[in-house]
N, C-alpha and C positions, 0 to 999 in steps of 0.2 A: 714852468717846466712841462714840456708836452711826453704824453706815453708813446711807445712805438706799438699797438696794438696791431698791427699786422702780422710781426714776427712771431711763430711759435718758441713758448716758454718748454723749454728741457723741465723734463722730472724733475731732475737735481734741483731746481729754481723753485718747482713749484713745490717741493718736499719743504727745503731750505726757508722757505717763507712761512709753513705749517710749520716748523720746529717754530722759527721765530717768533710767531704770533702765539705760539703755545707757553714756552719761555716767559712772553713780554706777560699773560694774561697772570702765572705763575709766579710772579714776581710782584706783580702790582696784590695778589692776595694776602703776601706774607707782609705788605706792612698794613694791615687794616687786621680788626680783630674778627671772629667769625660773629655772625649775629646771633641773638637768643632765639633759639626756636620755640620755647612755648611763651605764650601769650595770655592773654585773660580766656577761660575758658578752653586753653590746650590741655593737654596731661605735662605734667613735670618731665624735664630730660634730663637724666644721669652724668655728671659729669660736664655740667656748662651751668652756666650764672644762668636763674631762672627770677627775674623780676616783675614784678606787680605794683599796682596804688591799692591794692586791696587785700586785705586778709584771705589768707589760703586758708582754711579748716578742713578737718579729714573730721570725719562724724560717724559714729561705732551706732546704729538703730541699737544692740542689744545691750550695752554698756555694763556687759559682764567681763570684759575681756580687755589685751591688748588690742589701741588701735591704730600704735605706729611703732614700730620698735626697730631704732638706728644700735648698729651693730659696726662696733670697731676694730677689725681684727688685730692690729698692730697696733704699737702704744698712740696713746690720744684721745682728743675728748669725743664721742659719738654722736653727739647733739652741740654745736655749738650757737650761743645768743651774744650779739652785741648791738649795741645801741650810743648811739654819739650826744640824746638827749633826754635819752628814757628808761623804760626798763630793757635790761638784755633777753630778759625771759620771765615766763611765770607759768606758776601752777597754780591750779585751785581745786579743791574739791568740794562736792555742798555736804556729804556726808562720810565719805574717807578718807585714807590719808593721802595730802596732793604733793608730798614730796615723800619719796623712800628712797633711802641712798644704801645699798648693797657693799659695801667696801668702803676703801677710806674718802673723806669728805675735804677738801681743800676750800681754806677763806681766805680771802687779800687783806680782809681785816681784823687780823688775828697773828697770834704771835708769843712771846715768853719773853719774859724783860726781869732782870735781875736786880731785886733791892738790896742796895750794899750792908755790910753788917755795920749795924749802929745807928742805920735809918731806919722810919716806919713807914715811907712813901716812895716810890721810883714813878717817872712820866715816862706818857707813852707816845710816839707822832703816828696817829693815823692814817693812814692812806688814804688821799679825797680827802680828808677836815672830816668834822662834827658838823652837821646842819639838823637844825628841828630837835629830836628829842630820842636821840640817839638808845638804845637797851646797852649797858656796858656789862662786863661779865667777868671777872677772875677768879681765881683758884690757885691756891700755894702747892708749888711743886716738889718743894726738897721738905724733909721732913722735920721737922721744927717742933717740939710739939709744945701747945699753947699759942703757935702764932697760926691767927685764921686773917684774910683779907676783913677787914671792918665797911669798906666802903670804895666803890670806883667812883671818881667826879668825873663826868666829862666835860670837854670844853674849858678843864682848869690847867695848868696859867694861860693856857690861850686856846683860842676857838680850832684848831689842830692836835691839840695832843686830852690825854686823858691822864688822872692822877689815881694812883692803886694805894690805898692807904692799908697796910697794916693793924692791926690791935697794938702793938709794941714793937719798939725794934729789935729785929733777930742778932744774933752775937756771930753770927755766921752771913754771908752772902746766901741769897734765898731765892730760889727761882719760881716766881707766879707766869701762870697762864690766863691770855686775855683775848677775850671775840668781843667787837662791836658786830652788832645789828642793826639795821634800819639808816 
């Protein structure tokens, strides 16, 4: 196909082509995502995925103080950790406390399970399984008096669930409270 470049192009033609090329360029951006602007050694951008192969640290010289503090004004978590292999998160401290939770504390592996009256044991399925050498932990809820938890097995009758053994069985339905750790 040959151009007529002799003829002069009307306004309208030569506007009509700047829409369209503006149009095509506008078009072609909504289906691609925008790119990350910071990089190793940029500063963080508010509001866009900021990824690294390296550890970001923020480092307080006078370690008296806060040295990051996420703030969430409507309901949700202010800090969030997730990991597909690993830990989601951690704290540590060498000489304070490396975790203070101000309000209430939510676990996924934790819960209230009810031993029927005339049993001394009720099972429990854990979220994730038992691996390693799991801390297990209950406490009688409804008030019984004489019956204490005697012993949590974990791992018992199978590598998923845990068993809350009683001192005796209550005459009543009894509600125990249970956190695994680790």
């Amino acid at each position: 196909m040959s151009l007529d470049t002799s003829s002069p192009r009307s306004r309208r033609a030569l506007l009509g082509a700047a829409l369209g090329a503006a149009a095509a360029t506008a078009a072609s951006a909504l289906g691609r995502p925008a790119p990350a602007r910071a990089a190793a050694g940029d500063n963080l951008v508010l509001g866009q995925p900021n990824t690294s192969a390296i550890v970001t640290s923020i480092l307080s010289p006078q370690g008296d103080g806060t040295v990051f503090a996420a703030v969430h004004e409507d309901a949700g978590a202010a800090i969030y950790g997730n990991s597909k292999t690993g830990k989601g998160g951690a704290f540590r401290s060498v000489a304070g406390t490396a975790l203070d939770v101000d309000g209430k504390a939510k676990f996924s592996r934790s819960g209230r399970v009810t031993v029927a009256a005339g049993k001394s044991y009720a099972d429990v399925t854990v979220s994730g399984g038992l691996t390693g050498t799991p801390l297990c932990f209950a406490n009688v809820m409804s008030y019984r008096p004489g019956i204490y938890v005697r012993m949590v097995r974990p791992k018992h009758p199978s590598a998923s669930k845990l068993r809350i053994y009683l001192n005796k069985a209550p005459t009543a339905s009894t509600y125990v409270a249970w956190l695994v750790l680790s």
